[in-house]
Every structure is written in C-alpha cells, then in structure tokens.
C-alpha positions as CSV (number, residue, x, y, z in Angstrom):
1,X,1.9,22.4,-3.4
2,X,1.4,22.1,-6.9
3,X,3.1,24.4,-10.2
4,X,2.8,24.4,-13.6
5,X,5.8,23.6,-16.2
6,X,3.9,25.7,-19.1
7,X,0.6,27.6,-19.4
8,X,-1.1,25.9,-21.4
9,X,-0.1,22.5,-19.4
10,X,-1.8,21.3,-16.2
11,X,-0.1,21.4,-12.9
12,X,2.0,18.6,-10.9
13,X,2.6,18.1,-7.2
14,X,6.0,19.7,-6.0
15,X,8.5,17.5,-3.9
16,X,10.0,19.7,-0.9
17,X,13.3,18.8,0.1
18,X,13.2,21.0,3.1
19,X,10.4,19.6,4.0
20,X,11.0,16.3,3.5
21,X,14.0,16.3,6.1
22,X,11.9,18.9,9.1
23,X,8.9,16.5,9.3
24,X,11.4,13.6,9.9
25,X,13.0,15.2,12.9
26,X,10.0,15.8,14.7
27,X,9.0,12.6,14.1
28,X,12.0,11.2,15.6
29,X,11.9,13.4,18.5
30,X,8.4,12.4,19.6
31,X,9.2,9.1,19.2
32,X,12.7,9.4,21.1
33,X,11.3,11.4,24.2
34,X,7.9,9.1,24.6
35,X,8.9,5.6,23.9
36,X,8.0,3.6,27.1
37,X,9.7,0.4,28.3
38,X,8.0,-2.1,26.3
39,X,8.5,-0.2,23.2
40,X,5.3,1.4,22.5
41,X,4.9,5.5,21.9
42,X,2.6,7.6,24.4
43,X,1.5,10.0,21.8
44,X,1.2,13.5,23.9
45,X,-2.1,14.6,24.4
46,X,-1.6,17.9,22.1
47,X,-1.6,15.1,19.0
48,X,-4.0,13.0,20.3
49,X,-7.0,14.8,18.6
50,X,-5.0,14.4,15.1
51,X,-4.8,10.7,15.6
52,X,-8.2,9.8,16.1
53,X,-7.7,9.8,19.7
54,X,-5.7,7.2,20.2
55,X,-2.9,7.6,23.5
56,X,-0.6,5.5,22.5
57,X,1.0,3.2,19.8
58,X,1.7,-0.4,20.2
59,X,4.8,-1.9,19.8
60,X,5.2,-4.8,17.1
C-alpha cells in the first residue's frame, strides 16, 4: 500500500498497524498447533505450495 503526502510529491509505503498485529496471530497459531516434539513446525499442506514445498521446518 502506498499514498501520497502532496500531488506533486511521489508516493511512500504505508505502515498498517492492524495489520501488523493480525499477521502475528496467525503466525503464532500455526506455529502453536503444529510444533512436534523435537521442536520443529509441520507446515499444513494448504501452505505448503507458498513455501516452496517444503513440509516442515527444522528446529535450531
């Protein structure tokens, strides 16, 4: 998201509060519900294809 302060100036990126705080929840949820023993992250296979594939993260 980007504005501009005045028309004849270019525009700037936008920081979202709302945003900011909604992505980190999610985040903490996935991590919360598919962390496995040894501390790695089973990404669910709905957000595998938007991380290159990968099924899982590594711990460390």
């Amino acid at each position: 998201m980007r504005f501009r302060r005045d028309k004849d100036a270019g525009t700037e990126p936008v920081a979202t509060l709302n945003g900011t705080l909604a992505t980190t929840r999610w985040i903490v949820a996935i991590l919360e519900t598919h962390q496995q023993a040894d501390g790695s992250v089973t990404i669910p296979e709905i957000l595998r294809p938007y991380m290159a594939g990968a099924s899982a993260i590594s711990a460390g």
